[in-house]
N, C-alpha and C positions, 0 to 999 in steps of 0.2 A: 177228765184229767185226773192222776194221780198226783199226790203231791208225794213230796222224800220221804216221809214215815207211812206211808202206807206201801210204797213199791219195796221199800227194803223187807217191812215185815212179810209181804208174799214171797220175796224171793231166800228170803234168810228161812221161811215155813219151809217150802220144798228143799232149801239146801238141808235141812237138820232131817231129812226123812227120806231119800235119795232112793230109795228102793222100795218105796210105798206111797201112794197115790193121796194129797191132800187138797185139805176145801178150810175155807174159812167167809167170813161176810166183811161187805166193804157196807164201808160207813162216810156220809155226810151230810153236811151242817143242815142242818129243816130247812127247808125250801131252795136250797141247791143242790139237785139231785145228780148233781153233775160233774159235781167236782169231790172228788176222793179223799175225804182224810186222817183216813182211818182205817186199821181192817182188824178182824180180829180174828185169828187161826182157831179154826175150830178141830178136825179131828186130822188123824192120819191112819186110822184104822177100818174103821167102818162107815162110809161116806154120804149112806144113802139116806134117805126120811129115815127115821126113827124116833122112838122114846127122847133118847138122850139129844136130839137133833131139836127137837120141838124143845125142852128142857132148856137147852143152850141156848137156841132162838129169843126164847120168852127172857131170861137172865140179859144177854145183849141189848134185846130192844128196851128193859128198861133203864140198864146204863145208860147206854145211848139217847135215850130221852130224857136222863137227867145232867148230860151233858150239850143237850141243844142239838144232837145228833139222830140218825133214821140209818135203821138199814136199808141200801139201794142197791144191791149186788150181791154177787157170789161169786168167788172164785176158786178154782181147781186146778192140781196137774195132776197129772197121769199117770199112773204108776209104772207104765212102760217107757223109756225115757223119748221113744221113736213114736206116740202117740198120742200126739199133739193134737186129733181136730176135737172138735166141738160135739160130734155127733158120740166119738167114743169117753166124751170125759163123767166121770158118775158122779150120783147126784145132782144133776140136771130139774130133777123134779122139787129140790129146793129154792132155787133159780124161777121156777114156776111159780111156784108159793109166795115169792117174794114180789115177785111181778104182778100178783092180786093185788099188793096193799102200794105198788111203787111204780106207776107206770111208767115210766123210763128208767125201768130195773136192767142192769147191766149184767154179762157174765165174761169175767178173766180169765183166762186160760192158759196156764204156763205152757211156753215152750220152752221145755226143759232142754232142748240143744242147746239153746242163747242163755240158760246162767253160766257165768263165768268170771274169775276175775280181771278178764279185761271188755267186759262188756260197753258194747258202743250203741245200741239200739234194745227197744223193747222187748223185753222176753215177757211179754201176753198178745195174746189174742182177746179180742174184742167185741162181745157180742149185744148190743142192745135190745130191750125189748120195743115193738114199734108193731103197732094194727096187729096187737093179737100173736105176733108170732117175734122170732132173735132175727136181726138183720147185722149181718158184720159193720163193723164199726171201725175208725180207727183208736188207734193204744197212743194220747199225749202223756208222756210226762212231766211235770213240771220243772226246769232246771236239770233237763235230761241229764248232761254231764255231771251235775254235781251230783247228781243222784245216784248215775253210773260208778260215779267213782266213789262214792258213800258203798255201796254194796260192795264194788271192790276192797276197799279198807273192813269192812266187815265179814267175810267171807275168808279173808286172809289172816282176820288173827283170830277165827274158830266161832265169831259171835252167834252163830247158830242154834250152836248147842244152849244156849241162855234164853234164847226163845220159847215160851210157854205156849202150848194149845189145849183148847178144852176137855183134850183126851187129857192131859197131862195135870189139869185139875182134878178130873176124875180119878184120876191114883192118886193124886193128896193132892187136900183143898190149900195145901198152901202154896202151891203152885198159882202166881198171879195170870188168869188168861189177858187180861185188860195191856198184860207186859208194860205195868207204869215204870219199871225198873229202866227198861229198853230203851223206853220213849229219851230218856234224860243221856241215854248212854249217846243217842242218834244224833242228837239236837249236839251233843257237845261234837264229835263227828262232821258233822255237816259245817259246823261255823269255820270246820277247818278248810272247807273248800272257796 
C-alpha cells in the first residue's frame, strides 16, 4: 500500500521529467515491508547500477535507518511515454539488489498515460518479489481519492518543478533529496481534502 506522500512524490518525479525515464526507492517503517511511506527520487538521467547508484543507495539506507525506516522497492517510468511494461523499464537490476536484503521487495512502474490532473485510478504497476523471481501484484492506495486529488492540486499549480532528486543533489548539494521542504507543503495539501 502506498500512502499520500509517497504516490504524489513518484508521480510529481516523472511529472518534473516528462521526456526522461526516472527511478527512485520506496521506503517503509522496519518490519512493515508493505506498506509505502516514503520514496525518495533518485535520478532522471542515468538509471542503471552505477557508482553514483551505490553512492545514493548507501546515503538513503542510512537516513532511512535513522528514521525507523528500510528500503523495500524501486520504482521507475519510462522514458517512452507508451512504454509502460515491466520488462522494458531500466534499472531493473536495482530492483534485484534490493530484493537480496528485502524479500518482499516491490517494483512500481509508472504508467505514464494515467498521470493527469484528473486522475481516478492508479498510475503503477506492481510488481513483487515472491520464490525468487517479480510476480505482478496489485497498486492500493491509501485514501485513493484524496490522494488523487492531492496530485491533482499539485500538478496544477506546477509543484514539480520543487521536487528534488539525487541527480539534482549532485549539481548542488543544496538541493534537499530527503524533499523535507515537500513533505510539509503535502501534509498541509492533503488536510485540505
Amino acid at each position: 500500500m502506498f500512502d499520500a506522500r509517497a504516490y504524489c512524490k513518484i508521480m510529481l518525479h516523472a511529472a518534473k521529467y516528462p521526456h526522461l525515464a526516472v527511478n527512485g526507492l520506496l521506503l517503509a517503517e522496519n518490519g512493515k515491508p508493505n506498506a509505502i511511506v516514503d520514496v525518495v527520487p533518485l535520478f532522471h538521467q542515468c538509471l542503471h547500477v552505477s557508482p553514483m547508484a551505490e553512492v545514493a543507495m548507501v546515503q538513503v539506507e542510512a537516513k532511512a535507518s535513522q528514521k525507523g525506516q528500510q528500503i523495500v522497492g524501486y520504482y521507475v517510468g519510462c522514458e517512452n511515454f507508451y512504454d509502460n511494461r515491466f520488462e522494458r523499464a531500466p534499472g531493473i537490476r536495482i530492483a534485484d539488489k534490493i530484493a537480496e536484503h528485502c524479500p518482499d521487495a516491490c517494483i512500481a512502474v509508472i504508467d505514464n498515460r494515467a498521470i493527469s490532473i484528473n486522475m481516478r485510478y492508479p498510475a503503477l504497476r506492481i510488481w513483487q518479489h515472491r520464490d525468487n523471481r517479480w510476480l505482478k501484484a496489485k497498486c492500493v492506495v491509501e485514501n485513493d481519492h484524496v490522494t488523487f486529488d492531492a496530485v491533482s492540486c499539485l500538478l496544477q499549480r506546477g509543484a514539480a518543478k520543487e521536487l528534488q532528486d539525487y541527480d539534482n543533489y549532485l549539481d548542488n548539494t543544496q538541493n534537499d533529496w530527503n524533499n523535507v521542504h515537500f513533505n510539509g507543503d503535502l501534509k498541509q495539501i492533503l488536510s485540505m481534502y
